[in-house]
C-alpha positions in Angstrom: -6.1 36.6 -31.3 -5.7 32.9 -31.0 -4.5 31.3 -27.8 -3.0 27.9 -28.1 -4.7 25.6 -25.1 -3.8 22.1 -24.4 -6.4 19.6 -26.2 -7.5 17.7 -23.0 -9.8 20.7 -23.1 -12.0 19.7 -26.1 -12.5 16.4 -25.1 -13.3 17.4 -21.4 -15.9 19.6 -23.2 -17.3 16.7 -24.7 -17.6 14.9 -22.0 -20.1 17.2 -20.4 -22.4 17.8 -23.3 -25.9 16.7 -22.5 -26.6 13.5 -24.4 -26.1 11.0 -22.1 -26.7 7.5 -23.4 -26.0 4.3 -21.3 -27.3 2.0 -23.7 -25.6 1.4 -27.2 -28.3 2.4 -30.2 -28.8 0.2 -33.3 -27.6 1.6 -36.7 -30.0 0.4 -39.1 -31.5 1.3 -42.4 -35.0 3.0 -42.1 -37.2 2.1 -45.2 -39.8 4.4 -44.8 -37.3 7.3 -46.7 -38.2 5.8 -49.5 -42.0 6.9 -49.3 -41.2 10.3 -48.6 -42.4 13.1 -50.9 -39.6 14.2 -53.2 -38.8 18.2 -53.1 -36.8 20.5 -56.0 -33.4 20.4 -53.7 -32.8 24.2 -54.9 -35.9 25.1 -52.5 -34.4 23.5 -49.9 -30.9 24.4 -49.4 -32.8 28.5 -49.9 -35.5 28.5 -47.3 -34.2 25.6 -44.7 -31.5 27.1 -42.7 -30.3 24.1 -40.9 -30.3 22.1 -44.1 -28.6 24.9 -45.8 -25.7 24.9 -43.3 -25.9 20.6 -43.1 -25.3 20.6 -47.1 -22.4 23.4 -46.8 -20.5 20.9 -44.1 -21.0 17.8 -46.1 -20.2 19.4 -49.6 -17.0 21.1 -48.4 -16.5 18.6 -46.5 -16.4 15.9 -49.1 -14.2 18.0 -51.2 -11.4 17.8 -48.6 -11.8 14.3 -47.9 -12.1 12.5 -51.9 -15.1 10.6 -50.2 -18.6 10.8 -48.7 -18.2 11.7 -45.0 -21.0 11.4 -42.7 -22.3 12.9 -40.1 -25.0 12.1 -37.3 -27.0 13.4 -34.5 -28.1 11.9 -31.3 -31.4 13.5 -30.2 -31.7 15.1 -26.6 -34.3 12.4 -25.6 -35.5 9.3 -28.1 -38.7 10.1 -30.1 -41.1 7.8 -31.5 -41.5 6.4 -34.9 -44.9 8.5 -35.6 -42.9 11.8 -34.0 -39.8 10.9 -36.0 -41.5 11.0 -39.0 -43.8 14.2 -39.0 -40.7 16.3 -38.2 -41.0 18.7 -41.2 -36.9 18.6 -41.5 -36.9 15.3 -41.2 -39.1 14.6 -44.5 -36.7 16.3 -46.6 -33.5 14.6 -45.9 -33.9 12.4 -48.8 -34.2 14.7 -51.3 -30.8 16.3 -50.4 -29.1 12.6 -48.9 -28.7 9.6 -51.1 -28.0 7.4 -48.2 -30.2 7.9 -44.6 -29.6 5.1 -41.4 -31.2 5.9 -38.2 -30.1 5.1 -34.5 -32.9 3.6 -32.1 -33.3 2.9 -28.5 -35.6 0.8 -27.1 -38.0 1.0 -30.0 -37.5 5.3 -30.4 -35.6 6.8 -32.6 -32.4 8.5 -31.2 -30.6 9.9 -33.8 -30.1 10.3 -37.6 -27.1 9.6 -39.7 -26.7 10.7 -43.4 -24.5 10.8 -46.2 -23.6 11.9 -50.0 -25.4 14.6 -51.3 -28.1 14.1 -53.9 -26.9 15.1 -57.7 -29.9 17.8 -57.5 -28.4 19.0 -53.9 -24.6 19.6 -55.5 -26.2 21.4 -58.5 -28.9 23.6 -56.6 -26.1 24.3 -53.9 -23.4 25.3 -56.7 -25.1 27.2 -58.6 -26.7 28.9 -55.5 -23.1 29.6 -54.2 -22.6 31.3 -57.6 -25.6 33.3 -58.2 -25.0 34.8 -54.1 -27.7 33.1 -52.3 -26.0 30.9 -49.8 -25.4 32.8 -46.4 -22.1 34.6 -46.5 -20.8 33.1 -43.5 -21.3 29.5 -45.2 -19.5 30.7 -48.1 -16.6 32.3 -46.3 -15.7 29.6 -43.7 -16.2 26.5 -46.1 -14.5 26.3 -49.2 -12.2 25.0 -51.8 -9.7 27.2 -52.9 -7.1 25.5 -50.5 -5.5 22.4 -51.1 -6.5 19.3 -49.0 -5.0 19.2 -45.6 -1.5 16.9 -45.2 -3.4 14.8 -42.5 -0.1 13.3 -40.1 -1.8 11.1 -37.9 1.5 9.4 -36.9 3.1 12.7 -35.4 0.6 13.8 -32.3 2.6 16.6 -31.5 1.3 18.2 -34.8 -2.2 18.2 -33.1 -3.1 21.2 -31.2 -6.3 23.4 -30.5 -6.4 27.5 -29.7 -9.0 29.4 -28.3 -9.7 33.0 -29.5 -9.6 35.5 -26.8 -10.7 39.1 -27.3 -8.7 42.2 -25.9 -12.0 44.2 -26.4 -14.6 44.2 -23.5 -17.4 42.1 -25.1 -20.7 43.7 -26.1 -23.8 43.5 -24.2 -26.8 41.9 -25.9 -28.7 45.2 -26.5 -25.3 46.0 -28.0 -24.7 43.1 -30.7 -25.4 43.7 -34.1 -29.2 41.9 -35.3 -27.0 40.5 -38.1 -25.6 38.1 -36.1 -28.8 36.6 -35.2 -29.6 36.5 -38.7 -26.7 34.0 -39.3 -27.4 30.8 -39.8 -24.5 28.9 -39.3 -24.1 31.1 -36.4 -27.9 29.5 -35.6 -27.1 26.4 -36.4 -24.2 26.3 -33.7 -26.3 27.5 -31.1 -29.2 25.0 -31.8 -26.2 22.2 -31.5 -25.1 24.0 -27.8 -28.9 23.8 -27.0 -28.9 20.0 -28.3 -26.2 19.1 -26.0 -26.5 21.3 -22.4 -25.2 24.4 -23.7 -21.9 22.8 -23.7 -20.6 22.6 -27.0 -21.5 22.8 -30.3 -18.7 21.7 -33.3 -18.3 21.6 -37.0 -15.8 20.5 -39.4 -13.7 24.0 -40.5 -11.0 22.7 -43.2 -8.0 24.3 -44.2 -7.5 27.8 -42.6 -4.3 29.2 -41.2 -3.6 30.9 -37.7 -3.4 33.9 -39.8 -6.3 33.6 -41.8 -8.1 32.8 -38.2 -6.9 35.5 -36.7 -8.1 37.8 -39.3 -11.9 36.5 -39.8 -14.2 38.7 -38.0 -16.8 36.2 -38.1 -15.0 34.3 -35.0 -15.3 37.6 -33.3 -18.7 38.0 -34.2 -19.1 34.3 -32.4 -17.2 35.4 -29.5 -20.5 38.0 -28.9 -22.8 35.1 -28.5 -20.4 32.1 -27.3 -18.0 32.8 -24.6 -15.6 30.0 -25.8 -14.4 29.6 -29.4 -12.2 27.5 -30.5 -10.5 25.5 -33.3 -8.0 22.4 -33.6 -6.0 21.0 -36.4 -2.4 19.4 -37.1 -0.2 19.3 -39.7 3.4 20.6 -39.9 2.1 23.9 -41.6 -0.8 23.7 -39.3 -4.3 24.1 -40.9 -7.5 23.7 -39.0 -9.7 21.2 -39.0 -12.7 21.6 -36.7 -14.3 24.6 -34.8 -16.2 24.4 -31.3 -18.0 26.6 -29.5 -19.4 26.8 -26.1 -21.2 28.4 -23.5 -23.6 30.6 -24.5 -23.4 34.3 -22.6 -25.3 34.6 -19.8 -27.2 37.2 -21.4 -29.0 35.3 -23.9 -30.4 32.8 -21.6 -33.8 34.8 -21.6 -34.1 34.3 -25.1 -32.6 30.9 -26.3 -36.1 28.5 -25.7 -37.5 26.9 -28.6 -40.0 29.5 -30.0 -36.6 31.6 -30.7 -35.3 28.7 -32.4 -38.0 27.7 -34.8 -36.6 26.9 -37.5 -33.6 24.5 -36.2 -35.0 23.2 -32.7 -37.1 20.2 -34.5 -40.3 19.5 -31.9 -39.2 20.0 -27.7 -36.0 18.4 -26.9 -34.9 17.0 -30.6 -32.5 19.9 -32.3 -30.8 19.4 -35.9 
């Protein structure tokens, strides 16, 4: 069930994530994208998890919007230009992005911003959401079948944030199902709470109802790994907008180090 909390706790989560930056990074384009070797998008979105979920987000996320919305990370610690670009991710976000910026630091890279999806990455991603192939999750929690949220920015009251709570003692970690470690926004998330101090990981999540919420067991399944979950939206019919999550159980601190993590912890210390 959803528990309605006051929203001075997502931004007090915020505050305590890990990235803490005192100096303001450059924005600024980052020519060598150009060079990099061009890959069928198709392959991509099927056998790079992170990249899978990251074209989900911005497709769906696009949809809602009628523009290009972009998104960026903020590494854990600055890299250099040499480590930046030998990051195996990191050579294929021009065949799925059309426009790349990066953030730097005192001659390191810090971050990466992209936006608008390749033609090839719309086409290879619908036509692997038809034929079955994109994680179920992904398909599930981002669609389009609803119609585009009544943003009401004028009207604050119309903001608000829940948290699920679970009347069901939660499972031990011998006890959850492997499928949920075989999720890969679920992997995604927790690569984002390893990015930031284990304090929060977020995603957009347009357009569901409380009830719809309420009945998706997949935000159950989260509460197994994540002791906090929760969502915030607005609206006079209130819709969601955005999901966090947040604290990791004590029970999988054995396990979440980067070896577990392969495929979306990118080198020690730099997550996408």
């Amino acid at each position: 069930m959803l528990k309605r909390v006051p929203l001075q706790t997502i931004s007090e989560l915020h505050r305590r994530t890990g990235i803490k930056q005192t100096e303001p990074a450059i924005f600024t384009r980052f020519p060598y994208f150009e060079y990099f070797e061009k890959h069928n998008p198709h392959d991509i979105i099927l056998m790079n998890s992170t990249l899978q979920v990251l074209v989900a987000i911005t497709y769906h996320n696009d949809y809602y919007s009628g523009c290009h919305v972009p998104f960026q990370f903020e590494f854990t610690s600055p890299m250099p230009l040499m480590k930046f670009v030998s990051l195996p991710t990191i050579q294929l976000f021009p065949s799925i992005f059309n426009e790349l910026r990066v953030f730097t630091r005192d001659n390191l890279i810090s971050g990466i911003w992209a936006k608008e999806l390749t033609k090839g990455a719309i086409k290879a991603y619908e036509m692997l959401r038809q034929d079955g192939k994109i994680d179920d999750c992904l398909a599930t929690l981002f669609r389009t079948n609803t119609l585009p949220i009544p943003l009401n920015g004028d009207n604050p009251q119309n903001v608000k944030a829940y948290e699920f709570v679970s009347n069901n003692e939660l499972q031990s970690l011998d006890a959850v199902e492997p499928y949920v470690f075989r999720n890969k926004f679920f992997m995604y998330l927790l690569s984002e709470l390893s990015r930031n101090g284990n304090t929060i990981g977020a995603s957009p999540l347009q357009g569901w109802s409380k009830d719809e919420l309420e009945s998706c067991n997949y935000f159950y399944d989260l509460k197994k790994i994540c002791k906090r979950v929760l969502v915030y939206g607005w609206g006079e019919q209130w819709q969601s907008t955005g999901l966090l999550v947040s604290e990791p159980l004590d029970l999988l601190n054995s396990i979440l180090n980067p070896d577990f993590f392969h495929a979306h912890v990118i080198g020690k210390g730099y997550s996408l």
